[in-house]
C-alpha positions in Angstrom: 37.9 -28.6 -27.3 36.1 -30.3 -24.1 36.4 -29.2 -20.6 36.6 -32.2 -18.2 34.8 -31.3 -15.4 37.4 -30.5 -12.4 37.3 -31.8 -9.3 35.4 -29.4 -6.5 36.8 -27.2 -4.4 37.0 -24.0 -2.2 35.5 -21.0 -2.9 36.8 -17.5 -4.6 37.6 -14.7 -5.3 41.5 -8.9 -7.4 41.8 -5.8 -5.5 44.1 -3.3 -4.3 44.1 -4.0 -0.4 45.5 -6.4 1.3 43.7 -9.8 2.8 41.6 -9.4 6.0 43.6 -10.6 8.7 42.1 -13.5 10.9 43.2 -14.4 14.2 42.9 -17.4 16.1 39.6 -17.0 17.3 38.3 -16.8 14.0 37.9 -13.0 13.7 38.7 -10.9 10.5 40.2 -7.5 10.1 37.0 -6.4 10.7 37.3 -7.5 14.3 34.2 -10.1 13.5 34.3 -13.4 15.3 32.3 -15.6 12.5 29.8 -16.1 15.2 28.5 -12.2 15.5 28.0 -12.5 11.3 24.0 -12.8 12.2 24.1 -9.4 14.6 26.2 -7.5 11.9 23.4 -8.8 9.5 20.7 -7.2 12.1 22.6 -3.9 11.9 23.0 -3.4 8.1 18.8 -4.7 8.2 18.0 -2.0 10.4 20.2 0.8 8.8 18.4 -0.4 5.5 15.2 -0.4 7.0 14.9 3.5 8.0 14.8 4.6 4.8 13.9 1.3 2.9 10.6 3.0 1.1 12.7 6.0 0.1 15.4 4.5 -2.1 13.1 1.7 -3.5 10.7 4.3 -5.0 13.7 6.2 -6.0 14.8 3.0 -7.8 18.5 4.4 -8.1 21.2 1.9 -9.1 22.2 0.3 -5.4 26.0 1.7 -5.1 25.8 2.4 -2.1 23.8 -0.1 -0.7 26.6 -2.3 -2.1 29.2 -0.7 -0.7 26.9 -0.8 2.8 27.8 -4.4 2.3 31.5 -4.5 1.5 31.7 -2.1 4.5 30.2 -4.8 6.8 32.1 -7.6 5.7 29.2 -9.8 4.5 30.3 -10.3 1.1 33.2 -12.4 2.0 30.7 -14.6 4.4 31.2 -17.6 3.3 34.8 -17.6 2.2 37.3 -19.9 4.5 38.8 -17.7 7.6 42.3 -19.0 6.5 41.6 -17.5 2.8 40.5 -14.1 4.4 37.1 -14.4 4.9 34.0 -14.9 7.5 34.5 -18.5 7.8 30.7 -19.0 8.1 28.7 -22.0 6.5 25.2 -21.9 4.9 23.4 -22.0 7.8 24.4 -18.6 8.8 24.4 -17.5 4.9 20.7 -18.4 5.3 20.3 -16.3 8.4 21.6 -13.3 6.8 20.2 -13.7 3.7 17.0 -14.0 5.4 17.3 -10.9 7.9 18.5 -8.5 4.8 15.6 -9.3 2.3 13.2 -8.5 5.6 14.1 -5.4 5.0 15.4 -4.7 1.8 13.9 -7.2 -0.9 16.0 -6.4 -3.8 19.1 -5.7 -1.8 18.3 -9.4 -0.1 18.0 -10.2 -3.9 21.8 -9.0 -4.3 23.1 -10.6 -2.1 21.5 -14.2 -2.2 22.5 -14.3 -5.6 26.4 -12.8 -5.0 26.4 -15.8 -2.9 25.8 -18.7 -4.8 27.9 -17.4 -7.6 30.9 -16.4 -5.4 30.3 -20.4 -4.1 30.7 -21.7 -7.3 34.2 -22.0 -7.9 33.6 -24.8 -5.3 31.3 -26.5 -7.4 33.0 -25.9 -10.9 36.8 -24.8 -10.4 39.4 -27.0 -9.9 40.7 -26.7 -5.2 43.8 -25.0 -6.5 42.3 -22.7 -8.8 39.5 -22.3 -6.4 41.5 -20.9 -3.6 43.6 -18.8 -5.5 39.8 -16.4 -6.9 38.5 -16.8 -3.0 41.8 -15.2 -1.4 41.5 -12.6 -4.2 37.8 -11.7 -4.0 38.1 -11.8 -0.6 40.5 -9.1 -0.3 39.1 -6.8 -3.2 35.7 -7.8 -1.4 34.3 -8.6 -4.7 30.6 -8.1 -5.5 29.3 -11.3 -7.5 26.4 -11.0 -10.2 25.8 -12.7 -13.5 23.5 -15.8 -14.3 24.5 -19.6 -15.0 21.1 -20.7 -15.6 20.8 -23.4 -18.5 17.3 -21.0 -20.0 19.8 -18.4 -21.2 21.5 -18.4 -25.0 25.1 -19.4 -24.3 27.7 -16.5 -24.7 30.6 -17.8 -27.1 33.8 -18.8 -26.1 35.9 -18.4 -28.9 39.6 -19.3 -28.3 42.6 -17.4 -29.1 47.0 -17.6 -28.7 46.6 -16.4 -25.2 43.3 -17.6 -24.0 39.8 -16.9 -25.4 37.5 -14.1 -26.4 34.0 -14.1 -24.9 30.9 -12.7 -27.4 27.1 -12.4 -27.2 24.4 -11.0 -25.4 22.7 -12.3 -21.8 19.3 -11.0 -21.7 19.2 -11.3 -17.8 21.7 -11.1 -14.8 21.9 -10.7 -11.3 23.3 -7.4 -10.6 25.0 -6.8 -13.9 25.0 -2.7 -12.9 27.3 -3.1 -9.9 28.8 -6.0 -9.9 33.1 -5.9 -10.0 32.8 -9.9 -11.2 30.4 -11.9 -13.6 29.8 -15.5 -13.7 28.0 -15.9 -16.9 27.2 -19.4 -19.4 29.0 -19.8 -22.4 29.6 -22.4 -24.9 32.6 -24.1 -26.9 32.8 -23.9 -30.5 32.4 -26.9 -32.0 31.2 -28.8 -28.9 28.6 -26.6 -27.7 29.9 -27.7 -24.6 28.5 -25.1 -22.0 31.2 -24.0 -19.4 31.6 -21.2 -16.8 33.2 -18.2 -17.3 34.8 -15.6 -14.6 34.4 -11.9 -16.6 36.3 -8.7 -14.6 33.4 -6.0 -15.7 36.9 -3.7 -15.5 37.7 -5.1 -19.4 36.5 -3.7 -22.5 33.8 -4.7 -23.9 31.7 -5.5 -21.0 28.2 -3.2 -21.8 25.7 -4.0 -18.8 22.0 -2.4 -19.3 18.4 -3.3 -20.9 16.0 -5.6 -19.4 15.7 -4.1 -15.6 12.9 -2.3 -15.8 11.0 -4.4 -13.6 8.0 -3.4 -11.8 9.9 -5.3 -8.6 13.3 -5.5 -7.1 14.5 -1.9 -8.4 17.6 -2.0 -6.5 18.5 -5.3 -7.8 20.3 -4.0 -10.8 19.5 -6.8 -12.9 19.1 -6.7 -16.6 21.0 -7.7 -19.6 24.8 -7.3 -20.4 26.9 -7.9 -23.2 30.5 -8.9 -24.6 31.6 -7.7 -27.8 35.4 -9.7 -27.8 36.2 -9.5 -23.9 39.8 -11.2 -23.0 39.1 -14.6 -21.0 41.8 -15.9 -19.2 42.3 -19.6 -19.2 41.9 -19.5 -15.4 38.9 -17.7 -15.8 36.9 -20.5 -17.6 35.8 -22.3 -14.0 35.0 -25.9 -15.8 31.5 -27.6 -17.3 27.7 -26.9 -17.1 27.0 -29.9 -18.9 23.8 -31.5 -17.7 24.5 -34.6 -19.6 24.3 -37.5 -17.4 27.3 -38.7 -15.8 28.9 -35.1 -16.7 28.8 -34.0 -13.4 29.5 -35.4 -10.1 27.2 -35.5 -7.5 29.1 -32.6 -5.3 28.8 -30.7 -8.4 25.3 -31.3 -8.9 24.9 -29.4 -5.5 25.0 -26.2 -7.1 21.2 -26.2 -7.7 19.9 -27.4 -4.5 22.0 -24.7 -3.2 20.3 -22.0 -5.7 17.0 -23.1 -4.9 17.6 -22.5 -1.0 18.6 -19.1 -1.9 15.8 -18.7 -3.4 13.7 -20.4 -0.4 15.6 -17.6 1.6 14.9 -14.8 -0.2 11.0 -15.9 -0.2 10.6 -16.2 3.8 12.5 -13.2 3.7 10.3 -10.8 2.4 7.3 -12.5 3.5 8.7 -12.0 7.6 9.7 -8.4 6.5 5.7 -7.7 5.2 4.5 -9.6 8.6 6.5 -7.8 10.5 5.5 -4.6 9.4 1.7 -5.3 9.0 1.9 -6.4 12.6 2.2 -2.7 13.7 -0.3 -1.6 11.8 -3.0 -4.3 13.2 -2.3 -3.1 16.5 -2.8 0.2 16.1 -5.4 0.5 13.4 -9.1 -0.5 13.8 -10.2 -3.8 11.3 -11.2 -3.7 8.0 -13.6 -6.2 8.8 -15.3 -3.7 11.5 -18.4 -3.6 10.4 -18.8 -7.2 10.8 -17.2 -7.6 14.0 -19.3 -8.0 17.5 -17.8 -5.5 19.2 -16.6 -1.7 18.7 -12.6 -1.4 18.2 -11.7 0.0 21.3 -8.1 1.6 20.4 -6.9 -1.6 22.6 -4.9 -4.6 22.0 -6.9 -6.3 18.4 -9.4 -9.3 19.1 -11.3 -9.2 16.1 -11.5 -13.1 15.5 -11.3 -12.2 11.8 -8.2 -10.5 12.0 -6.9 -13.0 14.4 -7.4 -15.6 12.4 -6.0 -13.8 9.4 -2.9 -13.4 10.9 -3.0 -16.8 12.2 -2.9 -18.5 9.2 -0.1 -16.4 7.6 2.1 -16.9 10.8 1.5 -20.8 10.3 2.0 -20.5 6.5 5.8 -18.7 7.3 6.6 -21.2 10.1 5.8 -24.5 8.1 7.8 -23.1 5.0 10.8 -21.9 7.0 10.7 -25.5 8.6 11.1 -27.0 5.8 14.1 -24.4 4.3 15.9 -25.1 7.5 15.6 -29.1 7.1 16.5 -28.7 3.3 19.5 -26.4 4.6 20.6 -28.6 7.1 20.4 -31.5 4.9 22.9 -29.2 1.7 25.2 -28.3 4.7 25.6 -32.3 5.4 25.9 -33.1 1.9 28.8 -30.3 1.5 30.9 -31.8 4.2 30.6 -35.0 2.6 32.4 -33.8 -0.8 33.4 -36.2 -3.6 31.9 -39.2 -0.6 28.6 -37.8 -2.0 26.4 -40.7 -4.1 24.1 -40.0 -6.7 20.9 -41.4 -4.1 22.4 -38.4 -1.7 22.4 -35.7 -3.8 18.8 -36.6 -5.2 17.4 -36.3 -2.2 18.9 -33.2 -1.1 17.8 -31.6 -5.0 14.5 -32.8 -4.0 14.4 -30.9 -0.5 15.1 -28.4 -2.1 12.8 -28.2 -4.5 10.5 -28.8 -1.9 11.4 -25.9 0.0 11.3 -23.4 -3.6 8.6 -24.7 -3.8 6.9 -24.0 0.0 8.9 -20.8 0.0 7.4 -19.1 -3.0 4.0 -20.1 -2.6 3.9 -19.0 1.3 5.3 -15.6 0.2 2.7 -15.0 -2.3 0.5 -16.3 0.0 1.6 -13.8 3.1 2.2 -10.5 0.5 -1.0 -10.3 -0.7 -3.5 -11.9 2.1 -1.6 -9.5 4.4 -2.5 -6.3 2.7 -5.9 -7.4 2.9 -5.4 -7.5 6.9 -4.5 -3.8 6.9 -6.9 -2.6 4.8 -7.3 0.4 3.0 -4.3 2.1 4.6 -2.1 -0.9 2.9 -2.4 1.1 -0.6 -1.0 4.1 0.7 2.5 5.1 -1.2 4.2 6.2 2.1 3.9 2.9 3.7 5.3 1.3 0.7 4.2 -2.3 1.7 2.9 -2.9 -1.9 7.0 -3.2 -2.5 7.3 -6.8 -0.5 4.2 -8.0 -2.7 6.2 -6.9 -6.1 9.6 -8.2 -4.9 8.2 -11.4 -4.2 5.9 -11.9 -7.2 9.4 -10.7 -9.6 11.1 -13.4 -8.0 8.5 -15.8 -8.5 7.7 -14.9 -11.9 11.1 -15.6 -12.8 11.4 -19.4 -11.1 8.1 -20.9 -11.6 6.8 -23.3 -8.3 5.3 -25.7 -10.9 8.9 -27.1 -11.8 10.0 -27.7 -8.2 6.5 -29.8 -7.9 6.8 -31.4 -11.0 10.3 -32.4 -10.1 9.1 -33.2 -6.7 6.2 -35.6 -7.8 8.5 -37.5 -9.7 10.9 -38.6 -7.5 8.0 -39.5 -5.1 6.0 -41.7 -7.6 8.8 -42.6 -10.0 12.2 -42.1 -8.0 13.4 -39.9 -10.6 16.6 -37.8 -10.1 15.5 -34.0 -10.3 17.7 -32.9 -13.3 20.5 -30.9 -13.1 19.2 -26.6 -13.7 20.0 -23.7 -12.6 18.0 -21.5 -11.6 17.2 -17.7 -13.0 
């Protein structure tokens, strides 16, 4: 059996309330014009915030930080107003994204990675089939997690009178502990052929656990899960992963560039929410490179030209890399509206921004989480600031999506004109 890749379409989303009701000026039953989605975001940040330290060296699994975002109607973000949800595009997904993981890395992690997978039914689904999971998950306010990418052991997909049975074991998803929907990679007997797959975690079978035990992103809740015979609907099998060439059409092949900028995100993220924090501390607390400074600290505002220039750097190093996430951004939002219009040549050079930016991202905040602890000094170690939290969210992240791909795929397009192949990411 081969699943022809379906033509693109909206995005997804079963539940026991009703739809979100949107009025003409674009607001939900939240009462949430699309526009206010970035303040909303600043509010849930700042709730997060007060007691950010707390629940991350807690490390309890993040119900109700999830539920702190079904609450707030950020889930839903990106799902059309007319299908019951925020009506918002990826530049404001970004924003979000961006303003969360300041203060919350791992729950930042959650929800950059609920929404690319919530987006893929876009990528992968057929417009009908599409619209009818988005007006669902929209009104049960689904949370997304799972894992698509191509470095996982497919699951089996084994079909049966009235559908198919799904088998096997992923060592490593997104949010597997809380999550009400998986998107997970499994294959077609016989062909091999890897497709998507839409998994309630309601049905039997489903066993998440294993594998989180991460010395970052504790409130992540990622780790493995398995399927021992789960019911799959035919519906529920979105359509192909194939990376073969010519398999997928250039929309399609937007699904990575649209990971990586999650993960570009997630990066600046952190790395604004460490800056952000450390910049209290350095004006209030005396340099650790006193001793070598001309002049006494005086308690006043810091001119140390050491610490100046520390700071400096890492403000430059965040502003470059964001630059270049919003150009990538800019540049996936165009290709988007374009659809099935979309060449090959097009959707190269978006993959390639956004490699770019992965890239830029991931290396800025490893840059910023460790040279700004050195800024602070001493004081940096202590537990009850919990700063060294930004430094292990980040370097989680980055262990699991290495920068040396992004510039490997980067140099070749630049020397050879090579097409970035099609992956998705961790």
């Amino acid at each position: 059996m081969t699943i022809a890749p379906p033509a693109p379409a909206a995005p997804f989303g079963d539940s026991d309330r009703g739809a979100p009701v949107t009025s003409a000026d674009g607001a939900t039953e939240w009462g949430t014009p699309r526009e206010d989605w970035p303040h909303i975001a600043r509010e849930l940040a700042d709730d997060l915030a007060t007691d950010a330290v707390e629940r991350e060296q807690a490390g309890k699994l993040p119900l109700d930080e999830v539920a702190r975002l079904r609450e707030s109607g950020l889930l839903s973000l990106l799902v059309p107003a007319e299908r019951g949800g925020g009506g918002a595009d990826w530049r404001t997904a970004h924003t979000v994204l961006r303003t969360v993981a300041a203060a919350d890395g791992a729950v930042g992690h959650l929800l950059g990675s609920h929404y690319f997978l919530s987006y893929c039914a876009r990528f992968f689904a057929g417009p009908d089939r599409a619209a009818r999971i988005e007006r669902t998950f929209a009104a049960g306010q689904w949370y997304w997690g799972g894992g698509i990418a191509s470095q996982e052991p497919p699951l089996i997909l084994t079909p049966t009178a009235n559908g198919y049975l799904l088998d096997g074991h992923q060592r490593y998803g997104s949010g597997v502990g809380v999550a009400d929907r998986l998107l997970v990679r499994a294959a077609v007997p016989g062909t091999g052929e890897p497709v998507a797959v839409l998994v309630d975690t309601a049905q039997p079978g489903v066993v998440s656990g294993g594998g989180g035990d991460t010395f970052g992103q504790r409130l992540a809740a990622a780790g493995g899960v398995s399927f021992d015979s789960v019911p799959v609907t035919r519906d529920d099998v979105l359509g192909s992963l194939s990376s073969d060439d010519g398999a997928l059409s250039p929309f399609t092949g937007l699904a990575a560039p649209t990971a990586r900028l999650v993960s570009a995100q997630f990066c600046l993220g952190v790395a604004e929410g460490l800056l952000g924090e450390v910049r209290e501390h350095g004006r209030t607390v005396a340099s650790p490179w006193h001793p070598f400074s001309p002049q006494p600290w005086s308690g006043g505002p810091p001119q140390d030209p050491y610490v100046l220039t520390a700071y400096g750097e890492l403000a430059v190093a965040a502003r470059a890399a964001s630059a270049l996430a919003d150009q990538a951004g800019d540049a996936l939002t165009r290709g988007l509206e374009r659809g099935e219009d979309l060449d090959d040549e097009e959707g190269a050079e978006i993959a390639v921004l956004a490699s770019a930016a992965e890239a830029a991202a991931a290396r800025a905040a490893q840059e910023i989480t460790t040279r700004a602890l050195e800024a602070v000094g001493a004081t940096a170690a202590f537990a009850r600031h919990g700063l060294d939290r930004f430094w292990r969210d980040t370097r989680t992240h980055t262990l699991r999506e290495p920068v040396a791909h992004r510039l490997r795929e980067v140099g070749d397009y630049f020397l050879n004109g090579a097409h970035p192949p099609f992956s998705l990411p961790a």
